[in-house]
N, C-alpha and C positions, 0 to 999 in steps of 0.2 A: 536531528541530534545524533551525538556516534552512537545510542542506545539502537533509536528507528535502525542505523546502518546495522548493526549488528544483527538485529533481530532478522531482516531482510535475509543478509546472507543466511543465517543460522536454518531462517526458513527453506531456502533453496536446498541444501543439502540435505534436510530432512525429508520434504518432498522427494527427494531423488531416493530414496532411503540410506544415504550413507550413514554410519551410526557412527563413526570417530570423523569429527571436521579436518579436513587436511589444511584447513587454511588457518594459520594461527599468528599470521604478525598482518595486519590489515592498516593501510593508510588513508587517510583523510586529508584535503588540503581546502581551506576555504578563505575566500577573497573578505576582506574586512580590516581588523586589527595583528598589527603583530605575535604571535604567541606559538608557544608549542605546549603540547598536551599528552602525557603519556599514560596510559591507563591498561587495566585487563588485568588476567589471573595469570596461573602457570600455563595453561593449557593456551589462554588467547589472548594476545597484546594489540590494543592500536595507539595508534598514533595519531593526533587531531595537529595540523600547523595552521594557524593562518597567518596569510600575506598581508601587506598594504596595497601590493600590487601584482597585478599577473602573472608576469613576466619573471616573477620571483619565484614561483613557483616551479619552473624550469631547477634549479639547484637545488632546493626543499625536495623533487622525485628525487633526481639523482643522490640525493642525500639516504632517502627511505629506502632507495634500494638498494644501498651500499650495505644497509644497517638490516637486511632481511626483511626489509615489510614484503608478502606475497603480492598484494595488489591494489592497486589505489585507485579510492576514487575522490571525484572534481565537482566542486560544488557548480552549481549550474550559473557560474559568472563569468565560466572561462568560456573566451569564442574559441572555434573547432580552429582555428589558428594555431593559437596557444596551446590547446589538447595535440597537434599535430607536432608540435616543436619541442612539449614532454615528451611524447611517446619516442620519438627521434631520438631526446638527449638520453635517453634512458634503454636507448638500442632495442628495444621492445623486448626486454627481460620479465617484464611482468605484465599481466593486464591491467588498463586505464579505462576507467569509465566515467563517464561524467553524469551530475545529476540534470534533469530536462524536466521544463514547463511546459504543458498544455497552451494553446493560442490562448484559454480563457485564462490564464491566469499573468498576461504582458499585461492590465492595467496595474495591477497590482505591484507586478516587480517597478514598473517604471517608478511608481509611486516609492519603492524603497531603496531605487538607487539613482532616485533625479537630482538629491541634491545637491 
């Protein structure tokens, strides 16, 4: 959920001990149903979109970074293709990360995306 992402990040720069976040417009793009999601305070905004399809997501970046998100990350449904062909469209203005599964856990995703 964009809460887990947030926390994530928020942990890393505390560990680093930086005490004011420099990151504060943060995106999210996930494979599933159509939607966009805006959320945060003054200090930190993200942005949740989801696709129908992949390849959509190529204009959804370029969209976010038009609009100042610092750095987006890719639900773990995009092949490194597709991760390849954001980071291109989006001239590597900002960092892309994508999320990744464990070999134990391919039973499971097959299971929620076989049908």
């Amino acid at each position: 959920s964009s809460v887990i992402i947030f926390s994530y990040c928020l942990c890393l720069f505390l560990i680093q001990g930086v005490k004011q976040m420099p990151l504060r417009h943060f995106g999210f793009i996930v494979v599933g149903d159509d939607f966009v999601q805006d959320q945060g305070t003054d200090k930190f905004r993200m942005k949740v979109v989801g696709v129908s399809k992949p390849k959509q997501a190529i204009d959804v970046a370029k969209s976010m970074v038009a609009d100042g998100v610092q750095a987006i990350e890719l639900c773990g449904a995009f092949s490194p293709v597709i991760v390849g062909k954001i980071i291109e469209a989006i001239e590597y203005k900002v960092p892309v990360g994508t999320v990744s599964y464990g070999a134990e856990s391919i039973p499971g995703l097959y299971k929620l995306f076989s049908d």
